[in-house]
C-alpha positions as CSV (number, residue, x, y, z in Angstrom):
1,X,0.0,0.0,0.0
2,X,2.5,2.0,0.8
3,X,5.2,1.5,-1.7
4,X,8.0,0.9,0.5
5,X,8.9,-2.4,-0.4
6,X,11.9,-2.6,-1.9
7,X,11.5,-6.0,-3.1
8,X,7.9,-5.7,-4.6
9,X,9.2,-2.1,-6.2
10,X,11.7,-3.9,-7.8
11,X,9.4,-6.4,-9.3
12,X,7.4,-4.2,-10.3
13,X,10.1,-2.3,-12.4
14,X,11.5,-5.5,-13.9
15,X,7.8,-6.3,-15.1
16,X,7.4,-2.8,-16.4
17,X,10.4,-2.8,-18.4
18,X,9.6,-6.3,-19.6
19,X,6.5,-5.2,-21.1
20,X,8.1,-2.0,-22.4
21,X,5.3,0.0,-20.1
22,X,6.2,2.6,-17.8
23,X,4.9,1.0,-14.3
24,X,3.5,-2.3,-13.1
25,X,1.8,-3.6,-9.6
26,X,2.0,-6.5,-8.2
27,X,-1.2,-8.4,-7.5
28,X,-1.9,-11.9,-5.8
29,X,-3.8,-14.0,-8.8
30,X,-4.1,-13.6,-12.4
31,X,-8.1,-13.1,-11.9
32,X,-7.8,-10.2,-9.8
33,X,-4.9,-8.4,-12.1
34,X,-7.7,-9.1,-14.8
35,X,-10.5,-7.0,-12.5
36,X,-8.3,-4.4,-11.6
37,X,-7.6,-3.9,-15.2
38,X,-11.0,-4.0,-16.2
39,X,-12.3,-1.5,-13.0
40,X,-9.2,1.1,-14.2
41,X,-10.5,0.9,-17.9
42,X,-14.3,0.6,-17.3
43,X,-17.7,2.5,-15.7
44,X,-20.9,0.2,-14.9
45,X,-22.8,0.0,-18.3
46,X,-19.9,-0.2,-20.5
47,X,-19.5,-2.8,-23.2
48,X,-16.4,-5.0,-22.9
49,X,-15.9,-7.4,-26.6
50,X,-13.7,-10.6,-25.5
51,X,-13.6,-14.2,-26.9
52,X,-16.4,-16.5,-26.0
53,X,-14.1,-19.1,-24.4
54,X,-11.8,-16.6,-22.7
55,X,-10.5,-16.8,-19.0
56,X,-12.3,-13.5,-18.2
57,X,-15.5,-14.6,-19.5
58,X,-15.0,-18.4,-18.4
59,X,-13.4,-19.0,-15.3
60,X,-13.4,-15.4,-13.4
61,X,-17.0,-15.7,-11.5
62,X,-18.7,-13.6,-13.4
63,X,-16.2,-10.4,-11.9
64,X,-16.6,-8.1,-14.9
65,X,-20.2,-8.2,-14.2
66,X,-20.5,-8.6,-10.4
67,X,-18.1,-6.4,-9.4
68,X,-17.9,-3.5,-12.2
69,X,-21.4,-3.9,-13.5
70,X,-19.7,-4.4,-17.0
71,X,-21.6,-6.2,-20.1
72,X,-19.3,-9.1,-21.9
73,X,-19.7,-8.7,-25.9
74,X,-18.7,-12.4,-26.9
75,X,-17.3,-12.8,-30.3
76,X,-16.8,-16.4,-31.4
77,X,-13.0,-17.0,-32.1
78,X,-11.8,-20.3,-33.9
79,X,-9.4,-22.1,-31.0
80,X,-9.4,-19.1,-28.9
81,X,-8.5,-16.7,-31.8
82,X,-10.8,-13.8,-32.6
83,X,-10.4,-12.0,-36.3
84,X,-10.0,-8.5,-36.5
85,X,-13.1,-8.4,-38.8
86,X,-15.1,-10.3,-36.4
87,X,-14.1,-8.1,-33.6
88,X,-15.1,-4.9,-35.6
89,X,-18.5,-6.2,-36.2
90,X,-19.2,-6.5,-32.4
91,X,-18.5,-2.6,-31.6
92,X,-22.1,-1.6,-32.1
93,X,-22.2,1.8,-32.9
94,X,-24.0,4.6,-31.3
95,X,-27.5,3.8,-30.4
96,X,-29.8,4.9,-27.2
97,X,-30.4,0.9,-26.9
98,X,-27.1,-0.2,-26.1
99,X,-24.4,-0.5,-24.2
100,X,-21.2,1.2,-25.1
101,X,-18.1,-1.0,-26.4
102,X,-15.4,0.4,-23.6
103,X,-12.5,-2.1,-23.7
104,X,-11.1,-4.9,-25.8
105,X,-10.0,-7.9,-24.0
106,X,-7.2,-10.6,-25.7
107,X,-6.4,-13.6,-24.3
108,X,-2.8,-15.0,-25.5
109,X,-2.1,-17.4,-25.1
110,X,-5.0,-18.6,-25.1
111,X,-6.7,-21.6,-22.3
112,X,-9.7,-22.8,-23.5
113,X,-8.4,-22.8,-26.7
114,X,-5.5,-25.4,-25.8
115,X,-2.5,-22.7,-25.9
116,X,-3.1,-21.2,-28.9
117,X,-0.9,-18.3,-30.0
118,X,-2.0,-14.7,-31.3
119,X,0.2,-14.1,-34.2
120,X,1.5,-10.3,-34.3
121,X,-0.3,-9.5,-37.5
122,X,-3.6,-10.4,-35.8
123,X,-3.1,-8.0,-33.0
124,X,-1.9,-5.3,-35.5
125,X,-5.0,-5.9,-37.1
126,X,-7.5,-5.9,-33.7
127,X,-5.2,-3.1,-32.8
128,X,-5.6,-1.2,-35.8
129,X,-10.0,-2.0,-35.1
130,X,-9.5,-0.5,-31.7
131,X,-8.1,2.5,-32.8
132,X,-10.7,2.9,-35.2
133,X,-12.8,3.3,-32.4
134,X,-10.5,5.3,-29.9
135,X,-11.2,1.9,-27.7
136,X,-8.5,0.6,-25.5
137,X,-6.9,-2.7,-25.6
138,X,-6.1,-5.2,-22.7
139,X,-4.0,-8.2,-22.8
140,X,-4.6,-11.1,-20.3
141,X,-0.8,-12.5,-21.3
142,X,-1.3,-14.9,-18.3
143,X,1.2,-17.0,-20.0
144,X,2.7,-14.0,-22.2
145,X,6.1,-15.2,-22.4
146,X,5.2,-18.9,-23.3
147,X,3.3,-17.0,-26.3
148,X,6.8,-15.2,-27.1
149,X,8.5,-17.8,-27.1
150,X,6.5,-19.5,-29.7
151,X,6.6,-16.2,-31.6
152,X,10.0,-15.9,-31.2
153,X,10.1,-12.3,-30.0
154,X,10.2,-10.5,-26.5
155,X,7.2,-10.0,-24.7
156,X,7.3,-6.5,-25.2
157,X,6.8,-7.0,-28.6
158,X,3.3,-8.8,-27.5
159,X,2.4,-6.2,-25.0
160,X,2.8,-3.4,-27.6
161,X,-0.3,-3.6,-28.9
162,X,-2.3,-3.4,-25.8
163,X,-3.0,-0.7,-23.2
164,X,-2.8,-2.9,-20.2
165,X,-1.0,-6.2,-19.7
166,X,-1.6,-8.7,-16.8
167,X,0.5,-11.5,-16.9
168,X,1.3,-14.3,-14.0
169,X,4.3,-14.8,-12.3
170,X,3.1,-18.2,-11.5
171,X,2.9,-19.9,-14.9
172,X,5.4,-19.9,-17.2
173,X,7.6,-17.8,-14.8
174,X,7.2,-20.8,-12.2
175,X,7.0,-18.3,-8.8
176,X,4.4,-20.0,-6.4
177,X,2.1,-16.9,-6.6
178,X,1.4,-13.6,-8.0
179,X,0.7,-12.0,-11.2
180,X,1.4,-8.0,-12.2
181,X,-0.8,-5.7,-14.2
182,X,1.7,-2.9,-16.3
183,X,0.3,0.3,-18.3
184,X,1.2,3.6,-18.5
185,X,1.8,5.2,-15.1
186,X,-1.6,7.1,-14.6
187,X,-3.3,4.6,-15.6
188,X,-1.1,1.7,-12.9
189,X,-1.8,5.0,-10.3
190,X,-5.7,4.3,-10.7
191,X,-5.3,0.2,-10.8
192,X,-3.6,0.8,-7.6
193,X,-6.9,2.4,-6.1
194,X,-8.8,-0.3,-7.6
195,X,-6.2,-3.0,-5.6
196,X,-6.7,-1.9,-2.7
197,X,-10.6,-1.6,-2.5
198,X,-10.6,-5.6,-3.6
199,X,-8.1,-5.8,-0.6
C-alpha cells in the first residue's frame, strides 16, 4: 500500500520494463490483475468485446459483471482466436439501446483454446480495429512469455499492442504466486486504487 517495499518495487520495475510499459503492480492472482484492469479501464454500463471461451469470460465468477457492473460482448474466435473483422462487427455503434463498447480484451495465449498463439499481425490488425474506435486494448498475457517464445520475440513485442497487460508470475515464470498488471503510469496510479478496495 504504501510503496516501501523494496523488493515488490523492484518487481514491479522489472515487469514494467519487460513489457516495455512505464509502471506495473504486483497483484496476488491472475483473476484479480484481470478485474483491476477491467475496473481502471471501465464505468458500470460499459461494453467490454472478449472471446467467447476466454479466461475472463469463463473462469473469473462472473467479476466483470459482479463487481464492475460491466456487459461481456462475446465474439466467437476459432481455438481461442478472434479475427479482426469479427471483432469490428461486435463494436455496435452509437444507439440509445445499447451499451457502449469500452474495452477490448485478448487472451494469448489462449486456455480454452488449448495454448493457442495470437500471431503479431492479428493484433496489429484488432489493434488497428480499436483504434478505429478510440477503444482501448487489454491483454490477459497470463502466459505471455510462453506466447513469445513461440513467436520468437520479446514480450514487449506482445504487449505493444495493448493498453494494459496482466501477466502471472506463477505460470510460465514458475513463482508459487502472483501476477502484475503494467500500463502507463496514470493509468497503474488508478489500478492501484482499484487493488486496494478488492483488498
Amino acid at each position: 500500500v504504501f510503496g516501501e517495499d523494496p523488493t515488490v518495487n523492484r518487481l514491479e520495475e522489472l515487469g514494467a520494463r519487460k513489457m516495455g510499459k512505464e509502471a506495473a503492480l504486483f497483484v496476488p492472482s491472475g483473476t484479480m490483475g484481470n478485474i483491476v484492469a477491467l475496473l481502471t479501464h471501465c464505468k458500470r454500463g460499459d461494453e467490454v468485446v472478449l472471446e467467447s471461451d476466454c479466461h475472463i469470460y469463463y473462469y473469473e465468477v462472473g467479476g466483470m459483471s459482479a463487481l464492475g457492473g460491466m456487459i461481456p460482448r462475446l465474439v466467437q474466435g476459432r481455438n481461442g482466436i478472434m479475427e479482426p473483422d469479427d471483432v469490428k462487427a461486435a463494436l455496435r455503434e452509437g444507439n440509445i439501446h445499447y451499451a457502449m463498447p469500452a474495452l477490448i480484451c485478448v487472451e494469448n495465449t489462449h486456455n480454452r483454446g488449448g495454448g493457442t498463439v495470437y500471431g503479431l499481425d492479428k493484433l496489429a490488425g484488432i489493434r488497428e480495429v480499436a483504434d478505429s474506435r478510440g477503444i482501448p486494448m487489454h491483454l490477459d498475457g497470463a502466459r505471455i512469455f510462453n506466447a513469445a517464445v513461440k513467436l520468437g520475440v520479446d514480450a514487449s513485442e506482445i504487449a505493444k499492442y495493448f493498453d494494459s497487460v496482466q501477466f502471472c508470475l506463477s505460470k510460465g515464470l514458475s513463482a508459487p504466486v502472483g501476477s502484475l498488471l503494467a500500463g502507463d503510469a496514470a493509468y497503474t496510479a488508478r489500478a492501484r486504487k482499484y487493488r486496494k478496495m478488492l483488498g
